[in-house]
C-alpha positions in Angstrom: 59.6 -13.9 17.1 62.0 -14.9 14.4 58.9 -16.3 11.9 57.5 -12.5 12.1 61.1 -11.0 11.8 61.7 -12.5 8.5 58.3 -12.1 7.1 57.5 -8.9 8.9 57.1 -7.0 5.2 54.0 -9.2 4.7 52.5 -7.6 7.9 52.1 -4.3 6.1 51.1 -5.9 3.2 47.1 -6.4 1.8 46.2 -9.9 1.3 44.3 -8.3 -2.4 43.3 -5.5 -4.0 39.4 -6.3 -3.3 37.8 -3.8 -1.3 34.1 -5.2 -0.8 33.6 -5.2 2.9 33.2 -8.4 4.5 31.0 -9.2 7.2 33.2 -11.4 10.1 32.5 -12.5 13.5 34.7 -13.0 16.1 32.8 -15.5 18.9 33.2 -14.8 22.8 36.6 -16.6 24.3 38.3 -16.6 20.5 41.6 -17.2 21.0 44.4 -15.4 18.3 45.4 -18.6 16.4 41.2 -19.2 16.2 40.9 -15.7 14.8 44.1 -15.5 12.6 42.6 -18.8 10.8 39.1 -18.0 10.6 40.9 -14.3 8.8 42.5 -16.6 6.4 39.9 -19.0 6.1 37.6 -15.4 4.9 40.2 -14.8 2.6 41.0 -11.5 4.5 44.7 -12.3 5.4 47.0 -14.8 3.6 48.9 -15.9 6.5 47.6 -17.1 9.6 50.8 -17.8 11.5 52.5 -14.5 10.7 49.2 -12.9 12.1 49.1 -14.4 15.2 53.0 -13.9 15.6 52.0 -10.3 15.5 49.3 -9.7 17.6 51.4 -12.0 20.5 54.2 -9.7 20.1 52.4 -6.6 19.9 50.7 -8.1 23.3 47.0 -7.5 21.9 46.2 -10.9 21.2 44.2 -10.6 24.5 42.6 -7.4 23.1 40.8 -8.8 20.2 37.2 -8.0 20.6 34.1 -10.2 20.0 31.7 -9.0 18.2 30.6 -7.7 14.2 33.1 -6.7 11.5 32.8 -5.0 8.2 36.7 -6.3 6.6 38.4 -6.1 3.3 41.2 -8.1 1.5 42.8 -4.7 0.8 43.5 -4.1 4.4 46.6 -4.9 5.9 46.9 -7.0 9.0 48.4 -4.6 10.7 45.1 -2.5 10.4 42.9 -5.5 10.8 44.6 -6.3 13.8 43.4 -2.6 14.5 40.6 -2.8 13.9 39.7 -6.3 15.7 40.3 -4.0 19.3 37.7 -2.0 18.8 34.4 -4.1 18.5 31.3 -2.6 16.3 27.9 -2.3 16.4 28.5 -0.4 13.3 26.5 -2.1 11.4 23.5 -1.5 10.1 20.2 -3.5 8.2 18.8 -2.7 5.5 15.3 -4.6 4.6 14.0 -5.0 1.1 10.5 -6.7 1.1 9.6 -8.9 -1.7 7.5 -7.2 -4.4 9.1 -3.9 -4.4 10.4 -2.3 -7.6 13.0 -1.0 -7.9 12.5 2.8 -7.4 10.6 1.9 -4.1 13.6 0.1 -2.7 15.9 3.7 -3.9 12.6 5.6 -2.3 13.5 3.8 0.9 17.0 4.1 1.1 16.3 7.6 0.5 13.5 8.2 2.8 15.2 5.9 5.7 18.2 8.0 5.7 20.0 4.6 4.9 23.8 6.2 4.8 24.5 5.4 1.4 23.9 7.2 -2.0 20.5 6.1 -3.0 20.2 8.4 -5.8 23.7 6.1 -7.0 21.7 3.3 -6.4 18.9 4.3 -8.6 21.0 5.2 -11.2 22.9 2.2 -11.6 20.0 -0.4 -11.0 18.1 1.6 -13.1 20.4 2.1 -16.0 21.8 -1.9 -15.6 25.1 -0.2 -14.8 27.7 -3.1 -14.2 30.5 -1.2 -13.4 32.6 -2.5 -10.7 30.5 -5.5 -10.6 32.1 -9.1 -11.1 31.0 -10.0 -14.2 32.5 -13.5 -14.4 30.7 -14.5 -10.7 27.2 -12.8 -11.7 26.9 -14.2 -15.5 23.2 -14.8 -14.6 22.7 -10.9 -15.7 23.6 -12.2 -19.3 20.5 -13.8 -19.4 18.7 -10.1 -19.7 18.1 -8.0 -22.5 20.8 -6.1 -23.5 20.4 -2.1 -21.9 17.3 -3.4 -19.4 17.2 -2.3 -15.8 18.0 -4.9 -13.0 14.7 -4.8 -12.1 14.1 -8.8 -11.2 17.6 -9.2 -9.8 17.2 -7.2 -6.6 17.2 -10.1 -4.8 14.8 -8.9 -1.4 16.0 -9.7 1.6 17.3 -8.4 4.5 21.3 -7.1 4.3 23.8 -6.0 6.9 25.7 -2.9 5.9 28.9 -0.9 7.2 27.1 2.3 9.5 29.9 4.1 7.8 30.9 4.4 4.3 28.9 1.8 2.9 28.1 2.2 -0.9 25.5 1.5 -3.4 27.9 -0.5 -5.1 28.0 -2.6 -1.4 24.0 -3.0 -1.3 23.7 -4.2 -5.0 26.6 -6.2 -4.5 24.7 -8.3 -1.4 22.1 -8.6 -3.5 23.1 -10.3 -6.7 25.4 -12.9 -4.0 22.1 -13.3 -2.1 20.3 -14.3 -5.8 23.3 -16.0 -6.8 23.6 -18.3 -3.7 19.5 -18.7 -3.6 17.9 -18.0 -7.1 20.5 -19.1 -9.2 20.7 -23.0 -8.0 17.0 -23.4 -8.2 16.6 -22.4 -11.7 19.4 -24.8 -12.9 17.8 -27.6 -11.3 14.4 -26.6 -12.7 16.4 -26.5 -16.3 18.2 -29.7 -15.8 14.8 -31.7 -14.5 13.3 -30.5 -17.6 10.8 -28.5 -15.3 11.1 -25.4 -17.3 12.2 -23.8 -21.0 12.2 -20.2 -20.1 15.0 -18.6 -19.5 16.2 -17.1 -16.6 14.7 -13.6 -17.5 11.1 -14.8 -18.4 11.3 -17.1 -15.5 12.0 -13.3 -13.3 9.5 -11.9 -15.2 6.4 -14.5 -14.4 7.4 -14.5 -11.1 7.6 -11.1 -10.3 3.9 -11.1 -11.6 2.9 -13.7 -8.7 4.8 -12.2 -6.9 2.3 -9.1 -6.9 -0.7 -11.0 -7.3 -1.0 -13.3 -4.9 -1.5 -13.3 -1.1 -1.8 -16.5 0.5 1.8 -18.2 0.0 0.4 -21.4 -0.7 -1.5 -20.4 -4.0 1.6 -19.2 -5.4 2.3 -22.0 -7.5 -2.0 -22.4 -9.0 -1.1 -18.5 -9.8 2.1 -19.5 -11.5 0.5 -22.5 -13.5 -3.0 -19.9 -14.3 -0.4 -17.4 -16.4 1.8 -20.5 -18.0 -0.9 -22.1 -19.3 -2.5 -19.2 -20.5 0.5 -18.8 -22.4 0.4 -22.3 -23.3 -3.2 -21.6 -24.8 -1.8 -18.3 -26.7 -4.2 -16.3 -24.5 -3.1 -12.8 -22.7 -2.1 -12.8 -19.0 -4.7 -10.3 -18.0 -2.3 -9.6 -15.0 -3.3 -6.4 -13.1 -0.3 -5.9 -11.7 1.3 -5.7 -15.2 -1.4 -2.5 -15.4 0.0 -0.9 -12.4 3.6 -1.0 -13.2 3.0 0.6 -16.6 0.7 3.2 -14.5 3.9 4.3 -13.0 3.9 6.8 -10.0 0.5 8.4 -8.4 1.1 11.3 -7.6 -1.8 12.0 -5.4 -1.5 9.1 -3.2 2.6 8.9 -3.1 2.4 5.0 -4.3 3.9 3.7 -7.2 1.5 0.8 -7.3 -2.5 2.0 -8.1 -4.7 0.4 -6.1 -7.6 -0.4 -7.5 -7.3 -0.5 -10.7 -11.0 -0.1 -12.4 -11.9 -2.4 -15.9 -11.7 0.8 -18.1 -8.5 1.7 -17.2 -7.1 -1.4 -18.4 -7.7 -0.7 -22.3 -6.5 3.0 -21.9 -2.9 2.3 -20.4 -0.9 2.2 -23.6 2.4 0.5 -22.4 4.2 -2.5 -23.7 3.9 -4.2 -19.7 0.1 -4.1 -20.4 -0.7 -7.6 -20.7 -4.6 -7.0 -20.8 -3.7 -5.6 -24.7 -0.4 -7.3 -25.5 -0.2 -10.9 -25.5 2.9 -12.8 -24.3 5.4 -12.4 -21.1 6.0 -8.5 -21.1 9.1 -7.0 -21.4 11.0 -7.5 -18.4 10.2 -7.7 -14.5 8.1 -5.4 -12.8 9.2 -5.8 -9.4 11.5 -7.8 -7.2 10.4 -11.3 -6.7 11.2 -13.7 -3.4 12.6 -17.2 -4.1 9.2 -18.3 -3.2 7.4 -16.7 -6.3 10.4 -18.1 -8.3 9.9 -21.7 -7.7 6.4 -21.5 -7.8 7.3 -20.2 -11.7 9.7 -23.1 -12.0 7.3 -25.8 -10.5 4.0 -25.0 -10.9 0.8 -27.0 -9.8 -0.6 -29.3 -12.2 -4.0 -28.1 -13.4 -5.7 -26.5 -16.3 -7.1 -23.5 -14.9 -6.9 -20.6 -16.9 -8.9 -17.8 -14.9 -8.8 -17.0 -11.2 -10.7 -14.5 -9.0 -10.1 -13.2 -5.2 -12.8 -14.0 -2.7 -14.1 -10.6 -0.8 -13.7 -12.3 2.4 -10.6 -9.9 2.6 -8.3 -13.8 3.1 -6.6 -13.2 -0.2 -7.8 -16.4 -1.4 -8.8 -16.9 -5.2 -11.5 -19.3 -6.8 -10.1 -20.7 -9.6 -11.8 -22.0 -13.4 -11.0 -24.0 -16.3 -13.7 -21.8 -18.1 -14.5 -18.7 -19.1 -18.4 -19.1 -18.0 -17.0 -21.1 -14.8 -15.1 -17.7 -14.2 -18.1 -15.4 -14.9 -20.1 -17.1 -12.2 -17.3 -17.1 -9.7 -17.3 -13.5 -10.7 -20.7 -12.9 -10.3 -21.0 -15.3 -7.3 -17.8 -13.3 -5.5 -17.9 -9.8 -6.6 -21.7 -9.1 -7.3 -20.5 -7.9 -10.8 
């Protein structure tokens, strides 16, 4: 009684000014002291003791609720206490597959009814708006072009939301801590090994091109080493996917990704992403790639294939060649062309 008399200011108090939900569990039979620390142990109250004081002499420390919480720093701990009585399944989750772009993943939010402004998301993902973002914790988005899209950094997954006044700002948020706890890691151990070069960027770039192309998860990383070492050899990537992106939109089948593609549209898409004329790593991503496609980027196979081709046994599989006559006779030999 008397520790909560003389600090019973601090009750009313936020722990910070940070009001990014949190997502906190409270586990059948938690008692108040295990809950107060866990609070403070989240960061969401300061003082464990004083909290527990409080919800003992309020007599609702037997009211405290298992179950999912969506919490902020700027909340007091008088209204966390609140809100720990009343137990949500307020939550909701939100899915992002890998290979999506961008405007798919704003399509969905939009088409799901996901209860957050997806035409705020497109915007900002869109324009590479970084407002309210924590600049110092994501630095990783230094390592693109200055005025690009986030395309790349979408990190797909799947993400628990507030049911109620969650934000775009809270989605892209969960998805730059998902890249930065998972992506992020990876490519500094690839740097540090001497593994790869690239930058971060390229690296998002490559792999969002695997990413689309290939279909059996275990030929990611052939995939991966067929486009390096065609950059190696100064040749194009010939990626179809590349085609697609710059394709944009169809209309008439409500996709953003053509599918097929026929040879003579290749030459006629006049975009900067279309690696069957341009030679290089395009400009940026073109789609959001999974941590699998990324290390595949970072630790390729070991081979000097340069061409590939998908068998038409419908398995995904390719047949891969060193040469271009090796790769006309697979061609021949697996697509009657």
């Amino acid at each position: 009684m008397s520790y909560l008399a003389n600090n019973e200011e601090a009750i009313y108090r936020p722990y910070s000014v940070d009001t990014r939900p949190m997502r906190f569990e409270v586990t059948p039979g938690s008692t108040a002291r295990a809950i107060a620390e866990q609070l403070a142990a989240a960061g969401l109250i300061g003082d464990a003791t004083l909290f527990e004081a409080y919800v003992r002499v309020q007599g609702i420390g037997d009211r405290l609720e298992a179950g999912t919480y969506y919490l902020h720093p700027a909340m007091t701990p008088v209204e966390i206490a609140a809100a720990l009585q009343n137990a949500q399944a307020a939550s909701i989750r939100v899915t992002i597959p890998e290979g999506w772009r961008l405007e798919q993943i704003a399509d969905y939010l939009r088409d799901r009814q996901i209860p957050l402004d997806s035409d705020d998301y497109r915007r900002r993902v869109l324009s590479g708006d970084l407002i309210g973002l924590d600049l110092i914790r994501y630095a990783f988005l230094n390592s693109r072009p200055a005025g690009t899209s986030l395309e790349g950094y979408l990190f797909p997954s799947t993400f628990e939301l507030p049911a109620e006044g969650a934000t775009a700002l809270d989605l892209l948020t969960r998805q730059l801590d998902a890249f930065l706890a998972q992506v992020v890691p990876v490519y500094q151990a690839a740097v540090e090994s001497g593994n790869t070069t690239l930058d971060l960027y390229a690296v998002l770039t490559l792999a969002s091109i695997v990413e689309r192309e290939a279909v059996l998860p275990e030929e990611r990383p052939a995939i991966a080493a067929v486009y390096l070492n065609r950059l190696a050899a100064g040749m194009k990537l010939d990626a179809d996917p590349t085609v697609q992106y710059a394709m944009g939109y169809q209309a008439a089948t409500g996709q953003w990704w053509k599918t097929p593609v026929f040879l003579e549209e290749y030459s006629s898409v006049v975009s900067p992403y279309n690696t069957y004329i341009y030679t290089g790593i395009p400009p940026g991503p073109i789609a959001s790639p999974g941590l699998a496609s990324i290390v595949a980027v970072l630790f390729p196979d070991e081979h000097d294939y340069v061409y590939f081709v998908a068998t038409p046994d419908g398995s995904g599989a390719h047949v891969f060649a060193e040469t271009y006559d090796k790769h006309v006779e697979n061609v021949r030999r697996y697509q009657n062309r």
